[in-house]
N, C-alpha and C positions, 0 to 999 in steps of 0.2 A: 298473421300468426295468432293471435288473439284468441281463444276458447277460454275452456273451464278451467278455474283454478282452484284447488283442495284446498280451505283455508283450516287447520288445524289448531287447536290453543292448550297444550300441555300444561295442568294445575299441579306445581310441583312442591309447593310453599304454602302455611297456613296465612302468611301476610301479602301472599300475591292471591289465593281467593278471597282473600280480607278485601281488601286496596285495589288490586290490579281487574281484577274480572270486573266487579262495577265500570270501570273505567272502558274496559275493554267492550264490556256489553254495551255502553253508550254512546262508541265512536262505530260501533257494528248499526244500534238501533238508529240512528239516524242518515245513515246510508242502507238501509233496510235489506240489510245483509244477514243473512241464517250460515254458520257455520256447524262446527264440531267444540266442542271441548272434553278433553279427559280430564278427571278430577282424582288426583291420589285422596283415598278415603281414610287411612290410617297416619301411622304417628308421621309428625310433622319432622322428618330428616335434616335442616339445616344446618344444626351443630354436627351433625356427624358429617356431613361436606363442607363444612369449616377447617373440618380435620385435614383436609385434600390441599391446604396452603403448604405442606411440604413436598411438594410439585411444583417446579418452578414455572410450568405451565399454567399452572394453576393460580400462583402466587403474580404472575403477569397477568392475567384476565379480571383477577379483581384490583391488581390496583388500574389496569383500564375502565373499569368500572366506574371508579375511586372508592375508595373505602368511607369519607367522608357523605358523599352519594347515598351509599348505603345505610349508613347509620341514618341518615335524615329520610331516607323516603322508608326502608322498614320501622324505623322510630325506635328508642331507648326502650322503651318497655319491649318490645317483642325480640332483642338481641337482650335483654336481661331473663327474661324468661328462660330463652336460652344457655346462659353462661348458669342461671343456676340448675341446670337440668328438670325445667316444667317445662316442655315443648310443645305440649299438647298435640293436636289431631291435626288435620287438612279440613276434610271433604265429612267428618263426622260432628268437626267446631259448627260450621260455616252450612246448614243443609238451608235455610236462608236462602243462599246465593244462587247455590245449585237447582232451586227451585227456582228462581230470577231465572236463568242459563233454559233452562225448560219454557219457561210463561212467555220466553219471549221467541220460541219456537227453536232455538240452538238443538240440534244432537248433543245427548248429552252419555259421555261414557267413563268405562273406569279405566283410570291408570296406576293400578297396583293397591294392594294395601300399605306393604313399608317399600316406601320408595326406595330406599338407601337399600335396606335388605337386598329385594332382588334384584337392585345394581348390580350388587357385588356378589351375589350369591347364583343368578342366575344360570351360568353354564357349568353350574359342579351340581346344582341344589336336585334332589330326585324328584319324582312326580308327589310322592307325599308332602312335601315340604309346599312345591309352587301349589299344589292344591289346597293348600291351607290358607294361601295367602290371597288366594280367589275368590275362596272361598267367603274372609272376611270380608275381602272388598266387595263382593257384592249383596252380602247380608247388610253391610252399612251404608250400600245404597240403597236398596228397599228399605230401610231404616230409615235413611234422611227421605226420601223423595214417594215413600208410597207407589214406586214402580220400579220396573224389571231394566236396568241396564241394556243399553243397542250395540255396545261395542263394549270391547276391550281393548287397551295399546301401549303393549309391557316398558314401563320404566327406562328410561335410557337408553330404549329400541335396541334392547336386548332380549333374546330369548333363545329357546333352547328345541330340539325336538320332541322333548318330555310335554316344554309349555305349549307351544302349538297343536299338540293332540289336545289339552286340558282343553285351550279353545274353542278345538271340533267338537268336542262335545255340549257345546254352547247352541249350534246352530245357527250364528253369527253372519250376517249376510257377506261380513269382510273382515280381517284382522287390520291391526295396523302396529305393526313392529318389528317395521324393518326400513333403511333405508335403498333409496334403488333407483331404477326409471322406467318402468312401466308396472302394470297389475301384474302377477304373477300367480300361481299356483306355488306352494314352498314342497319340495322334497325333505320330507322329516321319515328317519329310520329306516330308508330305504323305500319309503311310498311315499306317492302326493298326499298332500292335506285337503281334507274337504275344502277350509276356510281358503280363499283367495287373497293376498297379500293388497292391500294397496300402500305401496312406501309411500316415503319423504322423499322428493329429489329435490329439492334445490336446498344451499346450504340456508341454516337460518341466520339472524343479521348476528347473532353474538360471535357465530363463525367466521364470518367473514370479517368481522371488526378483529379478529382472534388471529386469523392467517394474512391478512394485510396490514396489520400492528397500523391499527387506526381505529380513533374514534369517530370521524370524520364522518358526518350522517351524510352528507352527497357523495362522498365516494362508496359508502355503503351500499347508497340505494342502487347507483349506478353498475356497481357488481351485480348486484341480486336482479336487477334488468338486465345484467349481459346472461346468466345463467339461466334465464327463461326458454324454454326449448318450444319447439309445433308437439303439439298433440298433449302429452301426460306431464300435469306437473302440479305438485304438493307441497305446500308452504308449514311450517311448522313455528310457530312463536310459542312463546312461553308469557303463565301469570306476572311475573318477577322481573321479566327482564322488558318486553312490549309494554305490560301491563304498569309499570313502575318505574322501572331505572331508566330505562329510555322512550319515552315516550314521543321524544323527540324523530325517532326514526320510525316508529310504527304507522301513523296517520299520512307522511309524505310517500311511503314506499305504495299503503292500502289506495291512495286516492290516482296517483300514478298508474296501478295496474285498472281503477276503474276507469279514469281517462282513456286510457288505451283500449278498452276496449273488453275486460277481459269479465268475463261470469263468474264473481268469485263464490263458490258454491262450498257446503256442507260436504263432510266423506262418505257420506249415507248417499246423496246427493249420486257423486262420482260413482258408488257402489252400484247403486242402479241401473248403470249407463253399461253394465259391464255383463259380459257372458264366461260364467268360468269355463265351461267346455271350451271354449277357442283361445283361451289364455295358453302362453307356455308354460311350461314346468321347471323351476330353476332352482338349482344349488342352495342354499343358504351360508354365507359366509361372513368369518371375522374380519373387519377388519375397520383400520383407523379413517376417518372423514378428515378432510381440512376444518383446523380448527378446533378439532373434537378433541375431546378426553379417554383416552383409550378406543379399544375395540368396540365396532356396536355391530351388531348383525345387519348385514345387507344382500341382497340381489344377487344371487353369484350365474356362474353360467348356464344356458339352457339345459336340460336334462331330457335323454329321450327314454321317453317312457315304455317300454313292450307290454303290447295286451295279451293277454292271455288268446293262445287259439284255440 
């Protein structure tokens, strides 16, 4: 069974491209592994997802976390920062890093300018608005990096049909915002989108630690190897969570799927491997993941397209 696997690394914290990317880049560079990372480039969202502990769902995943955990690996200064309302940036603090992520041959792309914003804003928000928000994030990547962004991969792999046109007009060899199980063409507004989808399929480990209420890193891994499927399959980690909180599960899970055998590649990588004219055309839909926190857009059923005669 063994082929190519998308390895993906969501920058969603100013103290996980602090802390966690380093860390990440040099558990990648010494398995001389090239992946993907998106790097949110605007304000740094954590206190406004602090706000989300009146969710009891929410409120169970960080104390699985532990709270303790946290304070010690994001450190007193950057949860003070915090509580007194200085948040500051991500991907506009840290273009350092992001240039690290580049030198060392990583895809390097964006994910949102306000993270939090087009969380929550994205399926009401109109095209003026996510254009704005694009807009900054990829002026603030020519900004930090002295070059043109290769992908986009909207926040909380949520989007809209509004956003997905914004996309297409990128020229973008693939999107990535959505989850699913194969490449797809997305149906926005009643037409395909130029951009070709590649999802996320497999859950990521905070999921699975989330919907089998465990901490448990061998039972973790061991799920995330039962979800492994033949053909397409896209791994998704995060700065904060791989990068930081658990590090404990990232290294055994990465070293497992090399043992066995698998090509852990870049999405630029996978993008290439792919022809969109032969892809299906599928639905776009809401709906909740194990694990997840609300709705994220995903994969919905094939759609048959008629050509014009």
């Amino acid at each position: 069974m063994p082929e190519r696997l998308g390895l993906r690394v969501d920058v969603d914290f100013g103290v996980g491209l602090h802390s966690g990317v380093p860390y990440l880049l040099e558990v990648l560079r010494r398995r001389d592994l090239r992946v993907t990372f998106y790097v949110t480039m605007g304000p740094d969202g954590f206190r406004k997802h602090a706000q989300r502990l009146g969710s009891p769902s929410y409120r169970k995943r960080v104390r699985r976390m532990s709270p303790w955990t946290i304070v010690r690996k994001f450190g007193p200064a950057y949860l003070a920062r915090h509580a007194l309302g200085m948040p500051g940036d991500v991907g506009r603090r840290y273009p350092d890093i992001i240039r690290m992520a580049l030198d060392d041959g990583h895809e390097v792309g964006v994910h949102g300018y306000d993270h939090y914003w087009w969380a929550e804003n994205v399926f009401e928000a109109d095209a003026a608005a996510l254009q704005a928000d694009m807009d900054k994030a990829f002026e603030a990547f020519r900004h930090c990096t002295g070059r043109e962004a290769s992908a986009w991969a909207s926040p909380n792999w949520r989007c809209s049909a509004a956003s997905l046109s914004l996309v297409d007009n990128h020229g973008f060899r693939y999107g990535a915002d959505t989850r699913g199980h194969g490449p797809f063409v997305p149906m926005t507004g009643g037409r395909p989108a130029a951009t070709p989808q590649l999802p996320i399929s497999l859950p990521c480990l905070h999921e699975i630690g989330d919907y089998l209420d465990t901490t448990d890193a061998a039972l973790i891994g061991r799920e995330f190897a039962r979800r492994l499927t033949p053909g397409y399959n896209v791994w998704c980690i995060h700065d904060y969570y791989e990068g930081l909180l658990r590090r404990d599960l990232f290294e055994p899970v990465l070293d497992r799927l090399l043992d066995d055998g698998w090509d852990v590649v870049g999405m630029d990588d996978l993008a290439r491997q792919i022809d969109p004219a032969l892809l299906p055309t599928c639905a776009i839909v809401r709906e909740s993941v194990p694990g997840g926190r609300g709705p994220v857009s995903c994969q919905g059923s094939e759609v048959v397209v008629e050509t014009p005669r």
